[in-house]
TIDREN-723951 format. One record per residue (C-alpha): x, y, z; residue in three letters. Coordinates in pm, 1 decimal. Example, Ala and Ser with C-alpha at 12.3 -4.5 7.8 and 13.67 -1.06 7.14 Angstrom:
2
{{1230.0 -450.0 780.0} Ala}
{{1367.0 -106.0 714.0} Ser}
REM end
This chain:
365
{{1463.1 -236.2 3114.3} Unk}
{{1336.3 -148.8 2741.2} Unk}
{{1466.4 -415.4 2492.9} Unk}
{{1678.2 -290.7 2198.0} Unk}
{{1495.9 -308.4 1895.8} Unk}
{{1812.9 -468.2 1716.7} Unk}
{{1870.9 -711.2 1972.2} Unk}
{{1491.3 -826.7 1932.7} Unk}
{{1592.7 -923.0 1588.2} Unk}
{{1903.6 -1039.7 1654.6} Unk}
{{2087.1 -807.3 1428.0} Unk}
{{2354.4 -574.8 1463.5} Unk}
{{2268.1 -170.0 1442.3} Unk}
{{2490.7 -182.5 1092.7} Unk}
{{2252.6 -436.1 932.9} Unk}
{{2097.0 -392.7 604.8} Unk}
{{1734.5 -341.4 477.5} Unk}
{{1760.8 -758.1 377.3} Unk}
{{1953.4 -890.7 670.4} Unk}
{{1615.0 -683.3 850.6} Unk}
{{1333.6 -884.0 636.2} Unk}
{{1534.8 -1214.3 643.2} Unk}
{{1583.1 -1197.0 1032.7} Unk}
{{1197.0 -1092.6 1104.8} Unk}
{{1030.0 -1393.6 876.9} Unk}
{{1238.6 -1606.2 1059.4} Unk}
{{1106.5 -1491.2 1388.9} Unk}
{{782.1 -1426.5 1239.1} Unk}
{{734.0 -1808.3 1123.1} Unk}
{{901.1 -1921.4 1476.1} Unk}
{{688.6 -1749.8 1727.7} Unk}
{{368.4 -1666.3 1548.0} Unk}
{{68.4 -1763.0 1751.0} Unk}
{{-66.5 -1989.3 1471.3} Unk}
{{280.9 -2151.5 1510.6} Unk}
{{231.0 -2163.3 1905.1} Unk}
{{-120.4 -2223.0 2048.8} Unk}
{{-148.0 -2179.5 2404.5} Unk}
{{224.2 -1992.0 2415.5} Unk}
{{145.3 -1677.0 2632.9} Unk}
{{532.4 -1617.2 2592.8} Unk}
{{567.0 -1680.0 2202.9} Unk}
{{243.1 -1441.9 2139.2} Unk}
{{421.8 -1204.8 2360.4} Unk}
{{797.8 -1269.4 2149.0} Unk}
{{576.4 -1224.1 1835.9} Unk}
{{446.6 -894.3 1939.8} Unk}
{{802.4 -777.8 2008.6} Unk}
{{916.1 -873.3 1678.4} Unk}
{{671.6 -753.2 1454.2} Unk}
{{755.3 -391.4 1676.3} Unk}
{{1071.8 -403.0 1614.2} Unk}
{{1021.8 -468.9 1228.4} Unk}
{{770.9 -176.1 1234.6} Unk}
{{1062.7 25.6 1287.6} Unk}
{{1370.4 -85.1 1182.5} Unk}
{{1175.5 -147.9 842.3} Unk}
{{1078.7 167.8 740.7} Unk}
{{1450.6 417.4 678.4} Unk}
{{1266.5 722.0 829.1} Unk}
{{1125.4 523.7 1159.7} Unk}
{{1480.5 378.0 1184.5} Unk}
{{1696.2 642.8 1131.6} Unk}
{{1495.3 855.0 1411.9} Unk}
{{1460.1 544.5 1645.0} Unk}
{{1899.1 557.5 1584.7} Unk}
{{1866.3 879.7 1664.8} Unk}
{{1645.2 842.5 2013.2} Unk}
{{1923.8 535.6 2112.1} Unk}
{{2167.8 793.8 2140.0} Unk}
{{1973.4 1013.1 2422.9} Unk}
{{1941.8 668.7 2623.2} Unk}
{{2301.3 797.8 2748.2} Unk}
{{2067.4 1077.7 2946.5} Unk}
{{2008.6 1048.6 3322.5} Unk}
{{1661.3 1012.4 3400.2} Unk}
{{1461.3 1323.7 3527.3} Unk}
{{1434.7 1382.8 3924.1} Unk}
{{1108.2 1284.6 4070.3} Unk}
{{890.3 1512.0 4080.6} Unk}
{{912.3 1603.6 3715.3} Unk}
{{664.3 1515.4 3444.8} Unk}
{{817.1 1161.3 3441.9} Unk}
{{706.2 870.6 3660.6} Unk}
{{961.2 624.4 3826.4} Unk}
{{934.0 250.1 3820.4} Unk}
{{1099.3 -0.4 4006.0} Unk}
{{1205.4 -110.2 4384.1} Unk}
{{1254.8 235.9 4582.8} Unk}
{{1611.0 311.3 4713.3} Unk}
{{1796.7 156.8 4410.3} Unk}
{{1776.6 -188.8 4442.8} Unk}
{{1588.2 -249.9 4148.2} Unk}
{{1643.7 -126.1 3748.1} Unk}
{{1478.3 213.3 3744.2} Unk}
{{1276.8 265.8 3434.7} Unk}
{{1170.4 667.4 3376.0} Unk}
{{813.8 646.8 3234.9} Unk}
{{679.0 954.5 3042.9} Unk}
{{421.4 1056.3 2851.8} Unk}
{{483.2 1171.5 2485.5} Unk}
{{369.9 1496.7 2541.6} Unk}
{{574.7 1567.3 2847.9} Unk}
{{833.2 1560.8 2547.4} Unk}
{{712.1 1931.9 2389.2} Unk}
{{976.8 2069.8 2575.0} Unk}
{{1259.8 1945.9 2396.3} Unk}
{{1267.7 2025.6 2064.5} Unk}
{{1190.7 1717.0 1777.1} Unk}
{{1235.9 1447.4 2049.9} Unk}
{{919.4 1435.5 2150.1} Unk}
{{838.7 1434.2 1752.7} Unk}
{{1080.5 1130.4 1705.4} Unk}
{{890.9 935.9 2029.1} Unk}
{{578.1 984.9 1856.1} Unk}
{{635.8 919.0 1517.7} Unk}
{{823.6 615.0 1626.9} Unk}
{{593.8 440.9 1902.5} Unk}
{{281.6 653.6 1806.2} Unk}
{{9.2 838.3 1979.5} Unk}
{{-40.3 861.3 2385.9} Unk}
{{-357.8 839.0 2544.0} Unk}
{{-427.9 1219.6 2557.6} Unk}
{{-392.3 1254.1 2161.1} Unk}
{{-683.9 1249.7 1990.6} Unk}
{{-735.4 906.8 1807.1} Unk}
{{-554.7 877.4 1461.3} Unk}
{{-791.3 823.4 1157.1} Unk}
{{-713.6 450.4 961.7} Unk}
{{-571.9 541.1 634.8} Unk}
{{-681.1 197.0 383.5} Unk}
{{-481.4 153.7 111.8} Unk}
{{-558.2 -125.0 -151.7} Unk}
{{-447.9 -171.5 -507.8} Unk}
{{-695.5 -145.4 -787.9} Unk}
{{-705.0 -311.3 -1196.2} Unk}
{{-863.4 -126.1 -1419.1} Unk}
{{-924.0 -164.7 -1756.0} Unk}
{{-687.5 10.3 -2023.3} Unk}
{{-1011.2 192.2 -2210.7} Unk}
{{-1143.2 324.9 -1855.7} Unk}
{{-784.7 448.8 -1755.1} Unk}
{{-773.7 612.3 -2100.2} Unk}
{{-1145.8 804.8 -2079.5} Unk}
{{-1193.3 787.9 -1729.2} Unk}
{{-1489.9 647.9 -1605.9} Unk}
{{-1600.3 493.5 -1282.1} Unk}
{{-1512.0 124.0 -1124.6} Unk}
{{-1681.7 -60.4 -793.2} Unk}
{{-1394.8 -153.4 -589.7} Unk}
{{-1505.2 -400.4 -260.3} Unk}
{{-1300.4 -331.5 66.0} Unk}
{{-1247.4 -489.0 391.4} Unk}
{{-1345.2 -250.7 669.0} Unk}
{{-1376.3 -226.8 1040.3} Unk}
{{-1734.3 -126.9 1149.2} Unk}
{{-1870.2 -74.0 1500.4} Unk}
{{-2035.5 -399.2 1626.0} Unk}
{{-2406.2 -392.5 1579.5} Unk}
{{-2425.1 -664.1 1817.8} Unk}
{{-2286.9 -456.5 2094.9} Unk}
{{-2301.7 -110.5 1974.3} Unk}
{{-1902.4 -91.5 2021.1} Unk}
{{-1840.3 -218.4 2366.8} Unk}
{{-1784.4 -579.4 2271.5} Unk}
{{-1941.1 -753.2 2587.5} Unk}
{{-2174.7 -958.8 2538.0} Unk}
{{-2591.1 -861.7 2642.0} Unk}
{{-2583.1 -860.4 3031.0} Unk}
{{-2181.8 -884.5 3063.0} Unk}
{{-2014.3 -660.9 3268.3} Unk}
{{-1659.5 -474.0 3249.5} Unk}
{{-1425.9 -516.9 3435.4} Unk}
{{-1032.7 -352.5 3470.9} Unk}
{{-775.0 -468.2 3173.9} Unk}
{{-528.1 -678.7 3297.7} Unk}
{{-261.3 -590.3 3034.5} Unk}
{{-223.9 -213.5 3116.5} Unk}
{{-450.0 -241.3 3484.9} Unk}
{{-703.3 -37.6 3392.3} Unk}
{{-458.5 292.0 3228.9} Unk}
{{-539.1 257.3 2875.6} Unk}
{{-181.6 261.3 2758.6} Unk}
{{132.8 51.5 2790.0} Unk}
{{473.9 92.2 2822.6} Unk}
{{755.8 23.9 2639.7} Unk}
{{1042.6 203.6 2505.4} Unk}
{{1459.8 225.8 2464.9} Unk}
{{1718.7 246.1 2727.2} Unk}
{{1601.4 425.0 3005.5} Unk}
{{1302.1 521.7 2937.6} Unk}
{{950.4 397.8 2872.1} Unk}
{{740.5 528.2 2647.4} Unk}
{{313.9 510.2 2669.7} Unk}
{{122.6 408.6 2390.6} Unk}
{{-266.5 229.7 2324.1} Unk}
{{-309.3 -114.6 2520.2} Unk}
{{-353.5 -369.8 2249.6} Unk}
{{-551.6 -615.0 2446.7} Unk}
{{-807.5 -308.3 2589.2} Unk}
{{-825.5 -86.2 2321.7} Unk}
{{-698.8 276.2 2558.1} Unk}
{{-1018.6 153.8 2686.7} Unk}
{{-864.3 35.3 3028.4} Unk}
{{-1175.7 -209.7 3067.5} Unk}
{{-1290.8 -542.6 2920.6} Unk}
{{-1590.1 -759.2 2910.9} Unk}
{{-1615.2 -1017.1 3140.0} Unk}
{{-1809.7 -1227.1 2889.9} Unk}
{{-1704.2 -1133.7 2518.9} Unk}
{{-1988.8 -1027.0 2256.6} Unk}
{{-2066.7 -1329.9 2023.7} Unk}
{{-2016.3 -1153.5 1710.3} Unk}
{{-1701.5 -919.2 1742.5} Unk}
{{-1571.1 -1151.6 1995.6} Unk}
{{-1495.5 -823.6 2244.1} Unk}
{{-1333.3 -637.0 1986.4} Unk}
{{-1651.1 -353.3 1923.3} Unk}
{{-1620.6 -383.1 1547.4} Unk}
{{-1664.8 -668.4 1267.5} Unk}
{{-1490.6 -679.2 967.3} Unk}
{{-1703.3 -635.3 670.0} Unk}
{{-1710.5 -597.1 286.5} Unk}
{{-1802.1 -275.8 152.0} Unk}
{{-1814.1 -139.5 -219.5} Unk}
{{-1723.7 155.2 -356.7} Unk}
{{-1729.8 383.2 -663.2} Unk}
{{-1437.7 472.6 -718.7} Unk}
{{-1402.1 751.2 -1006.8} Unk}
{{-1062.5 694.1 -1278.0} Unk}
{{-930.0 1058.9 -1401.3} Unk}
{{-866.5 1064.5 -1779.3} Unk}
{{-572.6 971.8 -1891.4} Unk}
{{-464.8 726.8 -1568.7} Unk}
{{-120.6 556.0 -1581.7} Unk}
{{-21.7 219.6 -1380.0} Unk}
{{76.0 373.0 -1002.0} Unk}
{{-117.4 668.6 -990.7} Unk}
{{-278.6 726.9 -695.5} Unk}
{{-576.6 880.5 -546.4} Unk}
{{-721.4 968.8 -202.7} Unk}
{{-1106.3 931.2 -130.4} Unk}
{{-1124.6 1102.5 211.2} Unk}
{{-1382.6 924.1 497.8} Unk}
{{-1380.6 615.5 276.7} Unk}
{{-1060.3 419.1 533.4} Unk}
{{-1051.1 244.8 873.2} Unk}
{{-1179.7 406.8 1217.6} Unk}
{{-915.9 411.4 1483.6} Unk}
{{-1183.3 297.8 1743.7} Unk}
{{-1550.3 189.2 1746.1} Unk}
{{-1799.0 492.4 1660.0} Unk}
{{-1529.7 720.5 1559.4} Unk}
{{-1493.8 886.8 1248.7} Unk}
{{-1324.8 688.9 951.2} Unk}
{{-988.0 777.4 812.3} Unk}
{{-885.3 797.8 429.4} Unk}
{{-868.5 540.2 145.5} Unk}
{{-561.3 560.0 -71.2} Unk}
{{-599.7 385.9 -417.2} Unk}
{{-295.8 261.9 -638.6} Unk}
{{-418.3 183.3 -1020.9} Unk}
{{-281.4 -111.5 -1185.3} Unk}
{{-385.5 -57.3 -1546.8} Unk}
{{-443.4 -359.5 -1755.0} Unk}
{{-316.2 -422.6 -2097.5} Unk}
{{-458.7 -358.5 -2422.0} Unk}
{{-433.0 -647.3 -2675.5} Unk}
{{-513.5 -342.3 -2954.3} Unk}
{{-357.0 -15.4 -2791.8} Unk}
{{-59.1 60.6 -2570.9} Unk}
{{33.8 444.1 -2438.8} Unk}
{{327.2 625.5 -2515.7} Unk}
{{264.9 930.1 -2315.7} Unk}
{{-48.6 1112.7 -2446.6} Unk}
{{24.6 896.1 -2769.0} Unk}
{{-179.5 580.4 -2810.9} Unk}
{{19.2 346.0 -3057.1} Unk}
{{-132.1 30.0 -3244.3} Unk}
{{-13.2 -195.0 -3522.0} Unk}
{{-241.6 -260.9 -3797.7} Unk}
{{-112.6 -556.6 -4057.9} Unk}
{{-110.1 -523.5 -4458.7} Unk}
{{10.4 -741.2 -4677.2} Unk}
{{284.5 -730.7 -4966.6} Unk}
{{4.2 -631.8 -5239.5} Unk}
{{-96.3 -340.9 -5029.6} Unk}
{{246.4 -189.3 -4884.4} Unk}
{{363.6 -200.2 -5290.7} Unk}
{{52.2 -65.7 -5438.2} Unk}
{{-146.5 120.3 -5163.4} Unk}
{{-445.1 100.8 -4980.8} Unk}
{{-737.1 236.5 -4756.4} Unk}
{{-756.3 81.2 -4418.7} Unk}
{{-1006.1 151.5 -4156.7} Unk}
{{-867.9 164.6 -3796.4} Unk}
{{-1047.0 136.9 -3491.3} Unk}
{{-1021.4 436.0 -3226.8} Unk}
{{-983.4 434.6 -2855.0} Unk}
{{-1354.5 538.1 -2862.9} Unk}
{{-1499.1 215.5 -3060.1} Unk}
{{-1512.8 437.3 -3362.4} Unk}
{{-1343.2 388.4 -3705.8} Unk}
{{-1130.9 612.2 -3940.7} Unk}
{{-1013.9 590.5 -4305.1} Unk}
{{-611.5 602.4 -4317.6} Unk}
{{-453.1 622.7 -4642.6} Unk}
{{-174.9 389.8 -4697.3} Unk}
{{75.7 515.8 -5019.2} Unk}
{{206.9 278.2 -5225.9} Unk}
{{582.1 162.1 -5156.9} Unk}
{{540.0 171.4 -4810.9} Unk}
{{769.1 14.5 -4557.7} Unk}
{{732.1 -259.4 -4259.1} Unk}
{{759.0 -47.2 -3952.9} Unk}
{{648.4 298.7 -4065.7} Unk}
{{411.2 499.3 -3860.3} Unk}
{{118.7 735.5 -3960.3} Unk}
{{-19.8 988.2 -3736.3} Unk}
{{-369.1 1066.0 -3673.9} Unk}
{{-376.4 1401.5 -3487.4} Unk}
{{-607.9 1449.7 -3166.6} Unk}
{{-706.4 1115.1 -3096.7} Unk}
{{-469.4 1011.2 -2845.6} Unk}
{{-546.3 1067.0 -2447.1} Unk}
{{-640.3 1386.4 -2288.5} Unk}
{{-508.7 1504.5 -1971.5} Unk}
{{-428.0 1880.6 -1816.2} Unk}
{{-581.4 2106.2 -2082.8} Unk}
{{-276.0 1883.1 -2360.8} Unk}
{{-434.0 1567.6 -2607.6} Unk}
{{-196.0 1346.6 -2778.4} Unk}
{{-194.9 1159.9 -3058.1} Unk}
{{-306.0 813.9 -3234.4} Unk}
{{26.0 633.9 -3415.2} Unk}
{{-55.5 364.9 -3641.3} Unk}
{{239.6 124.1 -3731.3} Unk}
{{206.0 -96.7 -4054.5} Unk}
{{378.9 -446.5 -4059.3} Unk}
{{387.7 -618.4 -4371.5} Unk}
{{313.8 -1006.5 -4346.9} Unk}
{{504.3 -1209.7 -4610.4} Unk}
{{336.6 -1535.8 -4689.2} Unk}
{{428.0 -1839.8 -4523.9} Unk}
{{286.9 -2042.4 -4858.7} Unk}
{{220.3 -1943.9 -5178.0} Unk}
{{20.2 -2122.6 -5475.7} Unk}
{{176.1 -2268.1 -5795.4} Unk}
{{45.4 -1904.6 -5955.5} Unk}
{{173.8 -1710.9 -5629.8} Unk}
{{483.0 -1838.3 -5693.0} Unk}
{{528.1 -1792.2 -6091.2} Unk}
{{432.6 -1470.7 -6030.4} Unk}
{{692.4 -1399.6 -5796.5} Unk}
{{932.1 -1506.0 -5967.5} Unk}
{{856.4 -1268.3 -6294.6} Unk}
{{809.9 -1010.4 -6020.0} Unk}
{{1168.4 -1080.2 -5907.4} Unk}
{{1351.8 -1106.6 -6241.5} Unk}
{{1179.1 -770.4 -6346.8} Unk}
{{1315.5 -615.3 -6026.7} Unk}
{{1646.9 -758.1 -6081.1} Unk}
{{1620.4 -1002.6 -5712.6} Unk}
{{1856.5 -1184.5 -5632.4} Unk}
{{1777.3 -1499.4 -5454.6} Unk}
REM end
């Protein structure tokens, strides 16, 4: 009989998101094979948990995987059908019904729940590895676009073995996980559901001496950079998709997608406000009361005059038009904020003066 995904946790069906993450670390931690060298059984408890946590995790997965519990109240099919029967003949045994995914096309989105939940069968064709990694880039390049080399870890077919991880001269022999089928079974309830043997591959054979380098796994994990190219006007979580650049879903087959996240990094001059790039540029008491010519530096290393009038105040904002960011056909503006520093000490002189300044103005101390 299929285990229940929430009794694999140890968790009731009304549990939340947390109670989920708190119960599968625990588990996790407890039965990891690190944990448990030379555990057959905790490797195998481990596997179950981080299943069950696949699902359960994910509000979509779970919410169809609730919804597939509920047809577990359906007899299984008559022999004969496109289901397969397992278990001691003439009842005295638990009778499991064993299908295939796509003997599911018949029955509306159930066979589209099965699938989406456990994944592919053996007669799909292979799903494509889509990579996704995170990537900093600097707050000028996010601004004007540009290009960054990003290194990724990648599976690539074993050049040792040219993708059939045995070793020179070994020979292959029948998987003893799934006994040669390519798939396993697992599933809810009644029924039992195929999907790729882990141990095999969906190959159904393995070495009976190991290949050196991949240690029979057909592919080695290896570091590969790309150049990656940054749109104009990139913001912190956008995301692009470089297709051919992810993960192949078995040795020699073609590679899937890489999805990149930007992180932009601050500027210590700049920060966006939309299109808008906004600095602050300090003057001093002489030059907010009188007036003055500054030169400000642009996003493009470049400087500009900006007139300051006298009598101006701490915090006010001057806009220099068309020299913020660019993006969709729109270009936004650069906002310079003045802050007037007061002196922390003044001179003998400084401070006379200060004082006239102050009795002229009528100040008040």
């Amino acid at each position: 009989m299929a285990k229940d995904f929430y009794q694999v946790l140890g968790v009731p069906d009304t549990a939340t998101p947390e109670d989920i993450k708190k119960a599968y670390r625990r588990l996790a931690k407890q039965y990891h094979p690190d944990a448990n060298p030379n555990n057959p059984s905790a490797a195998e408890r481990f596997k179950e948990v981080s299943e069950a946590h696949t699902v359960l995790s994910d509000a979509e997965k779970r919410k169809q995987y609730d919804a597939m519990r509920r047809y577990g109240a359906f007899e299984p099919r008559a022999p004969g059908g496109a289901g397969r029967r397992s278990g001691a003949p003439g009842g005295g045994g638990p009778s499991v019904e064993e299908f295939d995914i796509n003997d599911l096309g018949g029955l509306g989105g159930l066979g589209d729940i099965f699938s989406s939940i456990f994944g592919r069968s053996r007669r799909d064709e292979p799903v494509a590895e889509t990579l996704e990694t995170v990537v900093e880039i600097p707050f000028r390049v996010a601004a004007l676009g540009g290009k960054v080399p990003v290194t990724l870890p990648v599976n690539e077919t074993c050049a040792e073995c040219g993708g059939s991880g045995a070793a020179k001269g070994a020979k292959l022999q029948t998987c003893p996980e799934c006994n040669g089928r390519g798939t396993v079974t697992f599933g809810q309830g009644s029924f039992a559901v195929s999907r790729p043997c882990p141990k095999c591959r969906g190959r159904g054979k393995i070495p009976t001496t190991p290949c050196p380098v991949c240690h029979g796994a057909g592919e080695t994990r290896v570091e590969r950079q790309v150049l990656i190219t940054v749109p104009p006007g990139t913001e912190t979580g956008t995301r692009i998709r470089l297709k051919g650049q992810g993960g192949s879903p078995r040795p020699g087959e073609p590679p899937g997608d890489l999805l990149v996240t930007f992180q932009v990094q601050p500027d210590r001059f700049f920060h966006r406000d939309g299109l808008d790039l906004v600095c602050e540029v300090p003057i001093n008491l002489a030059q907010a009361a009188l007036g003055t010519r500054l030169r400000v530096r642009t996003l493009d290393g470049k400087k500009v005059v900006l007139k300051v009038p006298a009598g101006t105040q701490p915090g006010r904002k001057f806009r220099i038009k068309g020299l913020g960011l660019e993006r969709g056909g729109r270009r936004g503006d650069q906002l310079v904020q003045v802050q007037v520093e007061v002196p922390e000490r003044l001179t003998a002189e400084q401070e006379e003066l200060f004082k006239k300044f102050a009795e002229a103005t009528d100040l008040r101390y």
